[in-house]
N, C-alpha and C positions, 0 to 999 in steps of 0.2 A: 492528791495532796502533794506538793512540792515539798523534797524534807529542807530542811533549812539545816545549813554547814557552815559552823564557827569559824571560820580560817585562822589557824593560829600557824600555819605553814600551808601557803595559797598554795604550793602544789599537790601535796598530801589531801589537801581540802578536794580540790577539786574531783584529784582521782577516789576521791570518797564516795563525794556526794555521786560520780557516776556511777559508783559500783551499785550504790543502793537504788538507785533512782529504776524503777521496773515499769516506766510507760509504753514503752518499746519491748517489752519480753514477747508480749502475746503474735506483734509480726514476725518473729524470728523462729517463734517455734510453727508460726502457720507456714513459713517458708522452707522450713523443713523436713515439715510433713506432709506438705503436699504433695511433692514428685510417690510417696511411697501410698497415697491417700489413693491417687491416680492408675497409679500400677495396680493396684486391687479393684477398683472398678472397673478395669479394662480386663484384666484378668477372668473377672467372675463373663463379664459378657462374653469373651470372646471361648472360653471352654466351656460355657453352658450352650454359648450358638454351635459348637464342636458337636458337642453332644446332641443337641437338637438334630442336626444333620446327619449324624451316626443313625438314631433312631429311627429319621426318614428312608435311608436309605438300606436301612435294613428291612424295612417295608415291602416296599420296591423290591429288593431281594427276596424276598419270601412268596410276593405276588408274583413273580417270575417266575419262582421254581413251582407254584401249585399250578401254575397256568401250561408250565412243561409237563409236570408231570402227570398230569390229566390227558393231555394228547396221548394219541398212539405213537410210539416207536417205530410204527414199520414205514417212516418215512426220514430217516435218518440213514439212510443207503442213497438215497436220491440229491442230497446235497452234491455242488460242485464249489469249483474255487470261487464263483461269481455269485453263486446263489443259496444262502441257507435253507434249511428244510420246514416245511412250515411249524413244527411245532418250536424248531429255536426260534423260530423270526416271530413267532404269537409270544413267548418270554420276552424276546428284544422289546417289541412293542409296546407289551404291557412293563413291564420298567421303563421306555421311555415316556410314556405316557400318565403314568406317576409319577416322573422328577417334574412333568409338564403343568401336572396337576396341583404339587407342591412347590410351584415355582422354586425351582430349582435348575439349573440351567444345565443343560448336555452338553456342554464343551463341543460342539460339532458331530457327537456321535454318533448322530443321525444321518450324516454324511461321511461319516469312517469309514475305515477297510477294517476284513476281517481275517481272520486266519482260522484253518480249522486240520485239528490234530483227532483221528478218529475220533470219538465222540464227544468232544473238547473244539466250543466256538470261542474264540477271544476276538470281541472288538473292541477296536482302539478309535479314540478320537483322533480325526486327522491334525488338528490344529489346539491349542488350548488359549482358547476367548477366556477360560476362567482366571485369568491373572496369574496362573501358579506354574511352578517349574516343572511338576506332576503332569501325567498323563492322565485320563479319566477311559479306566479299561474297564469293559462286562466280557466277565467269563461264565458262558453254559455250559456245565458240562451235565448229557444225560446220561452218563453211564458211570456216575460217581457212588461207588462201593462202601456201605458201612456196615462191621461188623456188627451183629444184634442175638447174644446168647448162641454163639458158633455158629453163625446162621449168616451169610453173605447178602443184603440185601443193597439192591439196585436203584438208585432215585438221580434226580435233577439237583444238579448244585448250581446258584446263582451266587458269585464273585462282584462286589464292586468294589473298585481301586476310585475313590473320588477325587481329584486337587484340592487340596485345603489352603487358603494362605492365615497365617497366624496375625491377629496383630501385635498381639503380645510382644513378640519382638524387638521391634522399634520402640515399643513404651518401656519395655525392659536397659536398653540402651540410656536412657535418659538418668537412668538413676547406675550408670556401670555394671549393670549385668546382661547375659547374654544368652538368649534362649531361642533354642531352634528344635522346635516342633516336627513331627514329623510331617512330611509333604504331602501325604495322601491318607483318607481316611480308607480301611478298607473293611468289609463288612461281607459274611457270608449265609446263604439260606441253604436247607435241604429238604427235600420234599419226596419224598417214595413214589417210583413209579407207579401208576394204575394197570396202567398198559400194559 
């Protein structure tokens, strides 16, 4: 309904009848809430996908370290600079082969270098395909120590340092705020030696 405005001073009238007139309210407030409507939908996606990925590759970590820690240890002297020993390299495998299986990509790390500090493997990806400024590291280590009732006990610890890129971010910028996530998700297993 159009209100109808008496003018008895055309400009008083005019700015009347606009103030009352509300056919245009419902654009102004959709236009307003929408940069903040947006921000929450991207929000909820992009740290439940966080999440998701955390979960997987805590998987992947723990199937690592059962798969280390089931092998023997009497082949962890035989490593060199060039060649891990086969029960790190059956760990590597089986977490590469579950990010494979979760489509999840390996940033190269399947062509990385490794480094190895007494019984501590760190591989790194040589390049990062996954978009992020992060590196995508797996660390073995089988001679990782947890106290258990004064009792020093010996197992496999499986490390992944993942690239995360946030989108939150840039959607955050649109409404003036500014958020920076951190760049790597990182996620740890342990697993008692057998051996």
């Amino acid at each position: 309904m159009i209100p109808t405005c008496i003018p008895r001073f055309r400009v008083l009238a005019t700015l009347r009848c606009g103030w009352t007139d509300e056919r245009a309210s419902q654009i102004v407030e959709f236009a307003l809430s929408l940069p903040l409507l947006v921000l929450f939908v991207v929000g909820i996606f992009d740290f439940s996908g966080a999440v998701s990925l955390k979960q997987k590759l805590t998987n992947a970590a723990r199937e690592g370290a059962r798969v280390a820690a089931a092998d023997p240890a009497n082949d962890l002297g035989n490593g060199s600079a060039k060649i891990a020993p086969d029960s790190v390299a059956d760990a590597f495998q089986v977490v590469d082969n579950y990010l494979a299986s979760e489509n999840i990509a390996d940033c190269g790390l399947s062509v990385g270098t490794f480094t190895a500090t007494g019984l501590t493997w760190v591989f790194t990806a040589t390049g990062s395909p996954c978009g992020a400024t992060a590196a995508f590291v797996l660390t073995i280590n089988r001679g990782c120590i947890q106290k258990v009732n004064a009792v020093n006990l010996v197992g496999t610890c499986v490390t992944i340092q993942y690239p995360y890129k946030w989108q939150f971010g840039s959607v955050s910028s649109l409404v003036g705020g500014k958020f920076t996530g951190p760049t790597s998700l990182t996620t740890t297993a342990m697993a008692f030696n057998e051996n």
